[in-house]
C-alpha positions, -999 to 999 in steps of 0.1 A, spaced: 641 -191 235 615 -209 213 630 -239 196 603 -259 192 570 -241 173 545 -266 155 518 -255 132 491 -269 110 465 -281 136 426 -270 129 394 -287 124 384 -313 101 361 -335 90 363 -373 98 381 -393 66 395 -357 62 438 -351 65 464 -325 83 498 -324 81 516 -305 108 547 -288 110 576 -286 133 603 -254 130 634 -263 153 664 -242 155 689 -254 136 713 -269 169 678 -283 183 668 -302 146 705 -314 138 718 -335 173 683 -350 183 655 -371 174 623 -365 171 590 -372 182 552 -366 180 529 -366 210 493 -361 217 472 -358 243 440 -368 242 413 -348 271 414 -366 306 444 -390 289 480 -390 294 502 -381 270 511 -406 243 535 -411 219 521 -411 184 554 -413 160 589 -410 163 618 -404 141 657 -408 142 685 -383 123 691 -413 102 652 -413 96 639 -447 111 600 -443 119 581 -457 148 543 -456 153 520 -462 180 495 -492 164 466 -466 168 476 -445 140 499 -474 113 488 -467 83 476 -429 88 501 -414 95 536 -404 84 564 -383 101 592 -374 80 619 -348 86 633 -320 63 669 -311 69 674 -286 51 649 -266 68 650 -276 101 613 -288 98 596 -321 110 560 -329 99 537 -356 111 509 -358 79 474 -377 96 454 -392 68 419 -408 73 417 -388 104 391 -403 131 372 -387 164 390 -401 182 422 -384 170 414 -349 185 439 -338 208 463 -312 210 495 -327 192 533 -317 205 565 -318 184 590 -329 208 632 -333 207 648 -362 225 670 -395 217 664 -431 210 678 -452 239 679 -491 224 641 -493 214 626 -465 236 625 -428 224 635 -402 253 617 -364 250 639 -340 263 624 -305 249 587 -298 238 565 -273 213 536 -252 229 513 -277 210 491 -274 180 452 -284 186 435 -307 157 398 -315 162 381 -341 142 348 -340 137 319 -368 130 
């Protein structure tokens, strides 16, 4: 059962922008939250934007300004667009489902991961 399936990931010049892309099934995308991760080689896994079903945003302070996640309802699509993308953004990026618990967002279910490579 895939439920999670992001897209958009490839190579691109530093400065340069992505947006990536998120297809849920339609249960998956309507009773959770959302949330982008990223995992950088030999780093853990960190949280890069997050999202309610009422759409309040979170970032981590590495990518303010950059980035934007937004969520499409209609078709069951979250996107995470990366503007003034840096080396130090290349990772490979997961779409993730969860739920915000007070200030803290909770993953539950995860993508296969999408790879974006910036280059200098």
């Amino acid at each position: 059962q895939v439920q999670l399936v992001e897209s958009g990931g490839g190579l691109v010049q530093a400065g340069g922008s992505l947006r990536l892309s998120c297809a849920a099934s339609r249960s998956i995308f309507k009773f959770n939250d959302l949330g982008w991760y990223r995992q950088i080689p030999g780093k853990q896994r960190e949280l890069v934007a997050s999202i309610s079903g009422g759409g309040s945003t979170n970032y981590a302070d590495s990518v303010k300004g950059r980035f934007t996640i937004s969520r499409d309802n209609a078709k069951n699509t979250a996107y995470l667009q990366m503007n003034s993308l840096k080396p130090e953004d290349t990772a490979v990026y997961y779409c993730s489902a969860g739920r915000f618990y007070s200030e803290n967002y909770y993953p539950t279910t995860w993508g296969q991961g999408t790879q974006v490579t910036v280059s200098s």
